[in-house]
C-alpha positions as CSV (number, residue, x, y, z in Angstrom):
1,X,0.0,0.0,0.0
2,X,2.9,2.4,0.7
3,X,4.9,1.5,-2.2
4,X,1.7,2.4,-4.4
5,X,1.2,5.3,-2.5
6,X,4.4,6.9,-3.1
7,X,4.3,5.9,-6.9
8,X,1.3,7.7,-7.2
9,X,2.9,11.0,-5.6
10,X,5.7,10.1,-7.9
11,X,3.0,10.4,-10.9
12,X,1.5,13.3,-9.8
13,X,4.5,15.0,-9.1
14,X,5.9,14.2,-13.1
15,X,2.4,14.8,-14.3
16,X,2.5,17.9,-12.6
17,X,5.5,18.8,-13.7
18,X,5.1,17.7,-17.5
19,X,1.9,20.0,-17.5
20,X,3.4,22.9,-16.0
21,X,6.7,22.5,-18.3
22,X,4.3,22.0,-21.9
23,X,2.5,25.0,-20.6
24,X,5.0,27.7,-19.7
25,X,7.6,26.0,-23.1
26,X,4.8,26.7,-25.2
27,X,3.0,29.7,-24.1
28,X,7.0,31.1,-23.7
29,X,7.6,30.2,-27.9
30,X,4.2,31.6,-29.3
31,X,4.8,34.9,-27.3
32,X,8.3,34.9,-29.1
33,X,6.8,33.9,-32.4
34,X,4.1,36.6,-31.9
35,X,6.5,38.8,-31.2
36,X,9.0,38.5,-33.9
37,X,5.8,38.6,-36.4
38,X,5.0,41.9,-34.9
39,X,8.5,43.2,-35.2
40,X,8.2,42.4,-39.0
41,X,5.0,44.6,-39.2
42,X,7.5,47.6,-37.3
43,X,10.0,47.2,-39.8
44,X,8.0,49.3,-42.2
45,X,7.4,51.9,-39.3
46,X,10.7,52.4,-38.6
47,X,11.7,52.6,-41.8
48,X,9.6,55.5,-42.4
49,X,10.3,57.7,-39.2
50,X,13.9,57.1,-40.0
51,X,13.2,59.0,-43.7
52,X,11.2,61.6,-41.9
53,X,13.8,62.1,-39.3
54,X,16.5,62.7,-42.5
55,X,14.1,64.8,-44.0
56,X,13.4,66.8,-41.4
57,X,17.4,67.2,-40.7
58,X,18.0,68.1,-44.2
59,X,15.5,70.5,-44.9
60,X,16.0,72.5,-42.0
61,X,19.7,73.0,-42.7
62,X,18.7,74.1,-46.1
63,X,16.2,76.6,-45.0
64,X,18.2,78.1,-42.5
65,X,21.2,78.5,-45.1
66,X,18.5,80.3,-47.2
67,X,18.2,82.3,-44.6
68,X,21.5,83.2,-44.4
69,X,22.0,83.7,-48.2
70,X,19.4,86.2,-48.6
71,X,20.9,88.5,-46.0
72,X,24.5,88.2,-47.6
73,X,22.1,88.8,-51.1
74,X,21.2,92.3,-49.4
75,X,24.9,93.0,-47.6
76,X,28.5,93.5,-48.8
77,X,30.3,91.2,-47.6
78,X,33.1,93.3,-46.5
79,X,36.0,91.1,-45.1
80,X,36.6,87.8,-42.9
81,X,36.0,89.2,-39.7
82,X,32.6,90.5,-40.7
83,X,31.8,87.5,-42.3
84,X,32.5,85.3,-39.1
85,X,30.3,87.4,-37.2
86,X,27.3,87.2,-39.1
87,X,28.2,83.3,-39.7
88,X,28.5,82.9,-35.7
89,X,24.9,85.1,-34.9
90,X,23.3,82.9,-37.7
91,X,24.3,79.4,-36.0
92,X,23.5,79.9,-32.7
93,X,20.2,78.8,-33.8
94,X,21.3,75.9,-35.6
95,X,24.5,74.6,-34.3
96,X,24.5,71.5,-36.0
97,X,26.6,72.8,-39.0
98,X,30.1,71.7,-39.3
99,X,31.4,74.2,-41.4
100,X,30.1,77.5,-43.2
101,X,32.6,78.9,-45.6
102,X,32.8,81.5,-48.0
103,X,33.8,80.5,-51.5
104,X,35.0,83.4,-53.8
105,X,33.9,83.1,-57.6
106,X,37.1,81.4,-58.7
107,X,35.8,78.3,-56.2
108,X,38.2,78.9,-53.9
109,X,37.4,78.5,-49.8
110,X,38.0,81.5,-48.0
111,X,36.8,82.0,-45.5
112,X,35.1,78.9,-42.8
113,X,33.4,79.1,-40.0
114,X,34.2,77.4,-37.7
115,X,37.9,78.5,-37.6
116,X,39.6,75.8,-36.0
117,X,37.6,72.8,-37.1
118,X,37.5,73.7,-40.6
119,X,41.3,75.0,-41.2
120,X,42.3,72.4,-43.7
121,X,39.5,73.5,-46.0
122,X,40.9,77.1,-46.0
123,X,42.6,78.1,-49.5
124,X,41.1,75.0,-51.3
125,X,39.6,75.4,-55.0
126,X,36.7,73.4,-55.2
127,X,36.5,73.5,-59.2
128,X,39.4,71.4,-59.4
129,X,37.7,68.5,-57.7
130,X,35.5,67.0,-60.6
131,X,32.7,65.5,-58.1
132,X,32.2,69.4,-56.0
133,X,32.8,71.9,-59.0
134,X,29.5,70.0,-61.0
135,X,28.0,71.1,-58.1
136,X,29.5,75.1,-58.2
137,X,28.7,75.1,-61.7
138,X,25.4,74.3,-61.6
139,X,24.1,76.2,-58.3
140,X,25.9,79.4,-60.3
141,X,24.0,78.6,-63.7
142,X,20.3,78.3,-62.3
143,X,20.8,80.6,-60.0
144,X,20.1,78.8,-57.3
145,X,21.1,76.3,-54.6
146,X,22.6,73.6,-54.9
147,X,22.7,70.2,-52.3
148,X,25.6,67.4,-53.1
149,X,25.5,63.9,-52.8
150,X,27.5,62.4,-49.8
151,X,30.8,63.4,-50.5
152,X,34.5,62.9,-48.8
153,X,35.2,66.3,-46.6
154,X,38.2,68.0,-46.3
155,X,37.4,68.3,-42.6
156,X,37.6,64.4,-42.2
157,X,34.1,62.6,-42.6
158,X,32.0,62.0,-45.5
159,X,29.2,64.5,-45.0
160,X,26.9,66.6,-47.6
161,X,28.1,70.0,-48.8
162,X,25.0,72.9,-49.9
163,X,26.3,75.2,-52.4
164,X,23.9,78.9,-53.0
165,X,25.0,81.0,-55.4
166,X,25.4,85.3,-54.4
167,X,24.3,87.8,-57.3
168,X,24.5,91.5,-56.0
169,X,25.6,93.4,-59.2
170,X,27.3,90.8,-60.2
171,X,28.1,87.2,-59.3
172,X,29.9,87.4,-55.6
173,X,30.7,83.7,-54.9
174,X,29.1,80.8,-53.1
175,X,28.0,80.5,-49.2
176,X,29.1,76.8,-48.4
177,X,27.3,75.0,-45.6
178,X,28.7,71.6,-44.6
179,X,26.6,69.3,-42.1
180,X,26.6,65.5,-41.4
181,X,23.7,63.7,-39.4
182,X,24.7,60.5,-37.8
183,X,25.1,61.7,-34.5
184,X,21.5,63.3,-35.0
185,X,19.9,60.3,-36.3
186,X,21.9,57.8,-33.9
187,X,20.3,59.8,-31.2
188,X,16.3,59.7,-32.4
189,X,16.9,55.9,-33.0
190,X,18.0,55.4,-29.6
191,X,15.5,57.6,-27.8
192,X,12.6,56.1,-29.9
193,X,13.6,52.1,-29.5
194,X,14.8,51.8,-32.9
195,X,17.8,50.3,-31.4
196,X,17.2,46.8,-31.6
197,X,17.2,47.0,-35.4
198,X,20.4,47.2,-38.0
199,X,20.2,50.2,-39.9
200,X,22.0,50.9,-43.5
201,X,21.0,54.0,-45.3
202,X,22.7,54.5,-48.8
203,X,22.9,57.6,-50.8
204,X,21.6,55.4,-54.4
205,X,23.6,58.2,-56.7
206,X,26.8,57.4,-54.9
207,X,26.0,53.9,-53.6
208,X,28.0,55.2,-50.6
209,X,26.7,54.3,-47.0
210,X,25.7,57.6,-45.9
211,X,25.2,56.1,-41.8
212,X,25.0,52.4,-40.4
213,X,23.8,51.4,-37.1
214,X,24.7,47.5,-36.5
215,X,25.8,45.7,-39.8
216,X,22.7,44.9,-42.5
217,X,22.5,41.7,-44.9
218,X,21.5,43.8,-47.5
219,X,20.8,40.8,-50.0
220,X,18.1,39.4,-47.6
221,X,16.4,43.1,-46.8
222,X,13.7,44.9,-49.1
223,X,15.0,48.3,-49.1
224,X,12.6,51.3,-48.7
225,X,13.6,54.1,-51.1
226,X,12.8,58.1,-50.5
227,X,14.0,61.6,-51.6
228,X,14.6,64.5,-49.8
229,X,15.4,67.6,-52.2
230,X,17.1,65.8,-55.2
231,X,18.7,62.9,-53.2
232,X,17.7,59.5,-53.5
233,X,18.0,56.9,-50.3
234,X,17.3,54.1,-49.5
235,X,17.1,52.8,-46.1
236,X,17.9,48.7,-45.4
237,X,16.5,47.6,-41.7
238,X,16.9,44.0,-40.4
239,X,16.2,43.0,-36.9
240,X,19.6,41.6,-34.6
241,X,20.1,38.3,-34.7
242,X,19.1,37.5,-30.7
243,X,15.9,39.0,-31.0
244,X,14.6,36.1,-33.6
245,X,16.0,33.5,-31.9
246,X,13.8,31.4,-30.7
247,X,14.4,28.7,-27.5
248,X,12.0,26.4,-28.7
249,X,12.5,24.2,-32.2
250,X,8.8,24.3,-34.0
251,X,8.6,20.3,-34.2
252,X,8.5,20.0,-30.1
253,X,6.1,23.0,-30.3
254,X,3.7,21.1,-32.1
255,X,3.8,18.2,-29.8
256,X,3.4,20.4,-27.1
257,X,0.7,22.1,-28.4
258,X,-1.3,19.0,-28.6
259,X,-0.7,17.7,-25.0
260,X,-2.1,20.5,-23.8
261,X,-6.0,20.9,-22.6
262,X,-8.6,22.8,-24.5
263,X,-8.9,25.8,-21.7
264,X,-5.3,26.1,-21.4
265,X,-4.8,27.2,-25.0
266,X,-8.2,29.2,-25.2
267,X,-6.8,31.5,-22.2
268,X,-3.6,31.5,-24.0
269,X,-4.9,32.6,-27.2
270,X,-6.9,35.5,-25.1
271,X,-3.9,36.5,-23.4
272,X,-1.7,36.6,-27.0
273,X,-4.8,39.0,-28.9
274,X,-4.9,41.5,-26.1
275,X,-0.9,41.2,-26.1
276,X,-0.8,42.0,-29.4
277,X,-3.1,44.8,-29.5
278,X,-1.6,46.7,-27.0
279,X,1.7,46.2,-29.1
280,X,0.2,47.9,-31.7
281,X,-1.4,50.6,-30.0
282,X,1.8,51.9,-28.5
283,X,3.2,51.4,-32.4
284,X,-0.1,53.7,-33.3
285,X,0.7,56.2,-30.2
286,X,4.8,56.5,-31.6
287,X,3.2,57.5,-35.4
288,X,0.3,59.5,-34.4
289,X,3.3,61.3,-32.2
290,X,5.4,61.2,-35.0
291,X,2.6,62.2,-37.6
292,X,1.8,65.5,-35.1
293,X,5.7,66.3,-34.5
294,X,6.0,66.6,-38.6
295,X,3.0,68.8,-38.8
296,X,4.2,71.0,-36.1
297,X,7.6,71.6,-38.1
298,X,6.1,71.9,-41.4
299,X,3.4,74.0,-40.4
300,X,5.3,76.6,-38.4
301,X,8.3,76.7,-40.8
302,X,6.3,77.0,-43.8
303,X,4.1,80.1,-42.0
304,X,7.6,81.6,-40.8
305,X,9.4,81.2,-43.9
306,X,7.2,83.0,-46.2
307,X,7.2,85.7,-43.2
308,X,10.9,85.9,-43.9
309,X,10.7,86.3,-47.1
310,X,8.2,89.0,-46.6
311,X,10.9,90.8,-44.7
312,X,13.6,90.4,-46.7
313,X,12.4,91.9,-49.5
314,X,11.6,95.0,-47.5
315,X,15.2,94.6,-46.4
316,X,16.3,95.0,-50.0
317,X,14.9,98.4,-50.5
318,X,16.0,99.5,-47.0
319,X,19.6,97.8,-46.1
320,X,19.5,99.6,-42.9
321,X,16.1,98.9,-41.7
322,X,16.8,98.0,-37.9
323,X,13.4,97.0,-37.6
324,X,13.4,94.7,-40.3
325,X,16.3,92.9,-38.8
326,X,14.8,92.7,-35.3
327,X,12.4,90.8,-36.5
328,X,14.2,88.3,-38.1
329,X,15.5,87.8,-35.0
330,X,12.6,87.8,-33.5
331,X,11.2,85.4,-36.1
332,X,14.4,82.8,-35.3
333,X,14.4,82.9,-31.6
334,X,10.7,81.9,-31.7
335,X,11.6,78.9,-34.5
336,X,14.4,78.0,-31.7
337,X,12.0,77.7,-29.3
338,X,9.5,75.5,-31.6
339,X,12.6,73.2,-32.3
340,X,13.6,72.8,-28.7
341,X,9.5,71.9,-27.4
342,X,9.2,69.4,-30.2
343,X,12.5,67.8,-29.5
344,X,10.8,67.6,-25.8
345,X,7.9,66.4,-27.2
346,X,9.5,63.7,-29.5
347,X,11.2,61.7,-26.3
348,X,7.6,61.1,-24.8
349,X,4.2,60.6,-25.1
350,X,1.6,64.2,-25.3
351,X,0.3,62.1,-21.7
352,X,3.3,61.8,-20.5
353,X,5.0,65.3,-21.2
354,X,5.1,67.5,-17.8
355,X,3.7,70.8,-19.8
356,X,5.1,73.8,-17.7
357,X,1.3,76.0,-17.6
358,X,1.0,79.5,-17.0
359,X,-1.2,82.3,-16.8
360,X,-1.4,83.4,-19.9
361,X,-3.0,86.9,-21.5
362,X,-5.3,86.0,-24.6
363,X,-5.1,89.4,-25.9
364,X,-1.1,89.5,-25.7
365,X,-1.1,86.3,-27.4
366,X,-3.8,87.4,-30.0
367,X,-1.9,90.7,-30.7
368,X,1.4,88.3,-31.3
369,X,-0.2,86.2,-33.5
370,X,-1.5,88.8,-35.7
371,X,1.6,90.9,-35.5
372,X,3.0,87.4,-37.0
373,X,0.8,87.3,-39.9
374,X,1.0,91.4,-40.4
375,X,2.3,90.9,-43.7
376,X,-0.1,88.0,-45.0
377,X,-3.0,90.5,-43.9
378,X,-1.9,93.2,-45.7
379,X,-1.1,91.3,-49.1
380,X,-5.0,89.9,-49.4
381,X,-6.1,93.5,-48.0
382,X,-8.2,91.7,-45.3
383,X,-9.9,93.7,-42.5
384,X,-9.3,92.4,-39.3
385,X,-11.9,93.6,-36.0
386,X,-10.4,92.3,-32.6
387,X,-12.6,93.3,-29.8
388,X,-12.7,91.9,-26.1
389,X,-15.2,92.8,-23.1
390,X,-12.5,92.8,-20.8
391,X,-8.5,93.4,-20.9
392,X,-8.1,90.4,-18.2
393,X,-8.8,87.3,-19.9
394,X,-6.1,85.1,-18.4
395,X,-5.9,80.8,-19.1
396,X,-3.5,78.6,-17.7
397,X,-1.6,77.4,-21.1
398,X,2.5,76.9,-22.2
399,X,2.3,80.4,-24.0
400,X,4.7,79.4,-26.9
401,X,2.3,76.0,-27.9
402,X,-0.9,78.4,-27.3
403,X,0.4,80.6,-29.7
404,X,2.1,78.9,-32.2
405,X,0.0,75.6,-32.3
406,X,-3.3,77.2,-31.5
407,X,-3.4,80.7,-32.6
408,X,-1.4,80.8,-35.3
409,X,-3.0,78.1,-36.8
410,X,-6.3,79.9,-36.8
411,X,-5.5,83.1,-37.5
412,X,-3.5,81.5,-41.0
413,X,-6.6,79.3,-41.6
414,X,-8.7,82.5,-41.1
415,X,-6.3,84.4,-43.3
416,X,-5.9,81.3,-46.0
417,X,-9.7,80.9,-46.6
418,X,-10.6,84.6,-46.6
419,X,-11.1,86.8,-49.8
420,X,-9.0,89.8,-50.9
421,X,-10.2,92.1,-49.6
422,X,-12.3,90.6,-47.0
423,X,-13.0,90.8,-43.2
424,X,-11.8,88.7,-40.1
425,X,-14.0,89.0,-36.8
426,X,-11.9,88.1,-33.8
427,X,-13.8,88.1,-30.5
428,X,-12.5,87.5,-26.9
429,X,-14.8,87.5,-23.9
430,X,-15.9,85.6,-20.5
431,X,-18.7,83.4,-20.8
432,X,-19.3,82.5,-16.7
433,X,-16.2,80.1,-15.5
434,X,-14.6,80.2,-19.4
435,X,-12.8,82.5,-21.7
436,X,-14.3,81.8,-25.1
437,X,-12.0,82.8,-28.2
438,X,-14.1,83.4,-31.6
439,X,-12.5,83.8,-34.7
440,X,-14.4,84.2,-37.8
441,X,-13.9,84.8,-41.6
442,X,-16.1,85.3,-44.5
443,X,-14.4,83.1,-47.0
444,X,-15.2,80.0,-48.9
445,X,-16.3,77.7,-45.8
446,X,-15.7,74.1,-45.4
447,X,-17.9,71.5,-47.2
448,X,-20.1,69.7,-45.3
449,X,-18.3,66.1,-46.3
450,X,-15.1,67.9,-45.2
451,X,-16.3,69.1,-42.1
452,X,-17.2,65.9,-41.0
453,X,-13.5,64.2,-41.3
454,X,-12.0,67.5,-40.2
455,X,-13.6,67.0,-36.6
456,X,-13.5,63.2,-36.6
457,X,-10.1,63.7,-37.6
458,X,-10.4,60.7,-39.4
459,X,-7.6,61.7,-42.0
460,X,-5.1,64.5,-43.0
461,X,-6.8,66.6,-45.1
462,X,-5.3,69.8,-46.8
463,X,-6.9,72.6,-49.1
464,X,-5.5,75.4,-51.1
465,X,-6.2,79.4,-49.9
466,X,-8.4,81.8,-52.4
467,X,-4.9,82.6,-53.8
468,X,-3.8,79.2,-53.7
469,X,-2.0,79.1,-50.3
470,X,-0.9,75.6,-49.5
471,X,-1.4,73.9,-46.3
472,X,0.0,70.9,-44.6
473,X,-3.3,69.4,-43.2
474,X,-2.4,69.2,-39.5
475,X,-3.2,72.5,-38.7
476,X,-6.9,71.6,-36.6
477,X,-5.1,68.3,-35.6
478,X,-2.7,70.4,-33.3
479,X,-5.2,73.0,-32.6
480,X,-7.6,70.0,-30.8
481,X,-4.6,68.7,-29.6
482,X,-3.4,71.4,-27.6
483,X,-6.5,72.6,-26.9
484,X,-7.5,69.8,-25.0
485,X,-4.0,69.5,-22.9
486,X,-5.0,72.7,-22.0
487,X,-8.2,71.9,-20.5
488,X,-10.3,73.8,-23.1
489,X,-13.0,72.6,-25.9
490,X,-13.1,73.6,-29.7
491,X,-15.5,73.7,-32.3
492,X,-15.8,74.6,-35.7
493,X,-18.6,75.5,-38.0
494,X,-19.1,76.2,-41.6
495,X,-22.7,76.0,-43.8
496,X,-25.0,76.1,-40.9
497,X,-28.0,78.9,-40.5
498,X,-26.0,80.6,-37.8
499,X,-22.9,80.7,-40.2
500,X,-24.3,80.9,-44.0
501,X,-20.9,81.9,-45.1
502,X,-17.3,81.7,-44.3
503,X,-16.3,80.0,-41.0
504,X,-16.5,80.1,-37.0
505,X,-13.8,78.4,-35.2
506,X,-14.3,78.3,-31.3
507,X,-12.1,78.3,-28.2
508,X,-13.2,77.7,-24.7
509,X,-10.8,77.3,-21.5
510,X,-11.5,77.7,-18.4
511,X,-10.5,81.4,-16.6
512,X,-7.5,81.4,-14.8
């Protein structure tokens, strides 16, 4: 009786042991199989913030050279101490640059900026290198800038090289910037996860590896091709090696699988979905993130740009215009402080970001906004009424966000979809606990079909001004967005009874 006593412990004890083992072996490989299918699915997101990421380096570099340019356009250039001064003001607001030179119109360097850094560069003729005078050649012809393939520095690295031709008179030389992003883009892959992947990214005029993050098989990967200005790339992305290996071989899975009880592997398969979901909403989170970041770049820059364009033009028949030049500063400081809350922004979630709210003045920021778009209003000839019932109207908001992502975005809608001509209505006033914000123009509306995906915000959606103003379509995104970290509600109307024509856009926060 004893001896069969303990040989049924001993039973129990291996069945027990055989069932927990099949369980947790199995329920252990499909979560690793699961997983490395979702990872395939992430491939293709990753590959695509990685282009946006290079985009987003590139083009800023270029418009801030523009920048740049135009003032030299408008200035004598008088000598190398001048010239390093101007260089030095301009890149405190993008310090990424390695080097910006001065190249006379014989295609020599010389003058650089950074002194020290870029000293071997000094005194070099650029036409004499076949693969950089093209470049020179061409940027002078068209009269207009000019961005090179990945080429071998004189500073060292391989980097790119952006040439923009100088007419005064006559032809004055080239302004040179020089710039590289790995470190930039080895830094967003880290912060965003991306680091459990190899990364190749070629330049496909070249075939040169422009960055490389881990080492790619590049005969095994489907490469995902883009363009940024008139570069081509392609980007190769491969998952390492000890994130698909699996414990388990699939034949002992199988056997596994079928020693296992009915419940067992229904709870399983309950646990794997709502695993799997949740994998995917935090990949939906990252783009939607992603997706706003873009639109807040975009947006701002192209609003800003065409501001500074305004103002260099003004600068050209007045050289000396201190005003003018205050507020392209003004104008860069603010585009400093856009960059440095989406960088914020970018290395968490909109929950998760500790927002630093103040009491903010909605006139202030009204009058700032249309100061902004001062120049926009006066080439449609709009009329713009601003009236408040009351010169304390205070709501607790991050003032650069309220204005930029809110206001602005508004005010240039308002502006966009307005007539020449026409009339803006901007109202400000308490409503019991709330300060309500009503902006209005009498422009072409919204369609009703429109309407409708505009405030499900179901898709990006983008229409050209009555002068045919482009947009980016993520202009009412941000505004709900912010609008609702803020605390506050808004609404939009267009083809109703109570607003026949044009549109009504409505803010509501509560009084601080």
């Amino acid at each position: 009786m004893l001896t069969k006593l303990c040989k049924d412990k001993k039973l129990i004890c291996v069945a027990g042991f055989l069932t927990v083992f099949v369980f947790l072996s199995c329920l252990f490989t499909l979560y690793r199989f699961a997983e490395s299918r979702a990872l395939e699915r992430y491939d293709d997101f990753v590959q695509v913030q990685i282009a946006r990421r290079l985009q987003e380096v590139i083009s800023s570099r270029v418009a801030f050279l523009t920048t740049l340019a135009n003032y030299f356009k408008t200035n004598d250039i008088v000598d190398e101490k001048t010239y390093a001064l101007h260089a030095a003001k301009f890149s405190e607001h993008l310090p990424e640059f390695y080097a910006i030179n001065w190249i006379d119109p014989e295609g020599v360097i010389r003058w650089v900026y950074p002194e020290e850094r870029n000293k071997d560069a000094k005194d070099k003729n650029l036409l004499k290198r076949e693969e950089l005078a093209t470049y020179l050649l061409k940027a002078k012809e068209e009269r207009q800038y000019v961005l090179s393939h990945v080429v071998k520095l004189y500073q060292g690295p391989r980097g790119f090289t952006f040439y923009y031709p100088i007419f005064q008179n006559k032809f004055k030389g080239w302004l040179n910037g020089v710039f590289t992003y790995e470190d930039i883009l080895r830094e967003f892959i880290i912060q965003n996860d991306f680091d459990q992947f190899n990364i190749l990214i070629q330049d496909l005029e070249t075939n040169y590896s422009t960055f490389e993050f881990g080492e790619v098989n590049k005969s095994s990967v489907q490469p995902f091709e883009f363009n940024v200005l008139n570069q081509k790339f392609a980007i190769y992305i491969e998952p390492k090696k000890n994130f698909l290996d699996y414990s388990q071989n699939i034949t002992t899975v199988l056997i596994y699988l079928s020693s296992l009880i009915v419940s067992l592997i229904l709870t399983y398969f309950i646990y794997k979905i709502s695993t799997q979901n949740d994998l995917l909403e935090r990949m939906n989170a990252k783009l939607r993130l992603s997706n706003s970041i873009v639109g807040v770049l975009t947006h701002d820059f192209s609003n800003q740009i065409l501001i500074v364009e305004n103002n260099i033009n003004k600068l050209r028949l007045n050289p000396n215009d201190e005003s003018v030049l205050q507020k392209l500063s003004k104008i860069l400081k603010n585009q400093t402080d856009i960059i440095r809350k989406v960088n914020e922004l970018r290395k968490k979630d909109y929950e998760q970001t500790d927002f630093k709210l103040a009491k903010t003045n909605v006139i202030e920021q009204i009058k700032a906004s249309l100061e902004t778009f001062e120049s926009k209003i006066l080439d449609k000839k709009i009329l713009v009424n601003f009236r408040f019932d009351s010169t304390d109207l205070s709501i607790m908001t991050d003032s650069i966000y309220f204005q930029n992502n809110v206001l602005n975005n508004i005010i240039s809608n308002a502006i966009k979809f307005s007539h020449e001509k026409g009339k803006i209505e901007i109202y400000a006033f308490k409503n019991l606990s709330k300060v309500v914000i009503e902006v209005r123009d009498y422009g072409v509306g919204i369609p009703r079909d429109r309407l409708k995906h505009i405030k499900s915000f179901e898709r990006i959606t983008s229409t050209k001004g009555t002068l045919g103003e482009e947009g980016t379509g993520f202009g009412f995104m941000q505004v709900k967005t912010f609008v609702e970290i803020f605390g506050g509600t808004f609404d939009i109307q267009s083809g109703t009874v109570e607003v026949s024509q044009g549109t009504l856009a409505i803010l509501s926060f509560p009084i601080a």
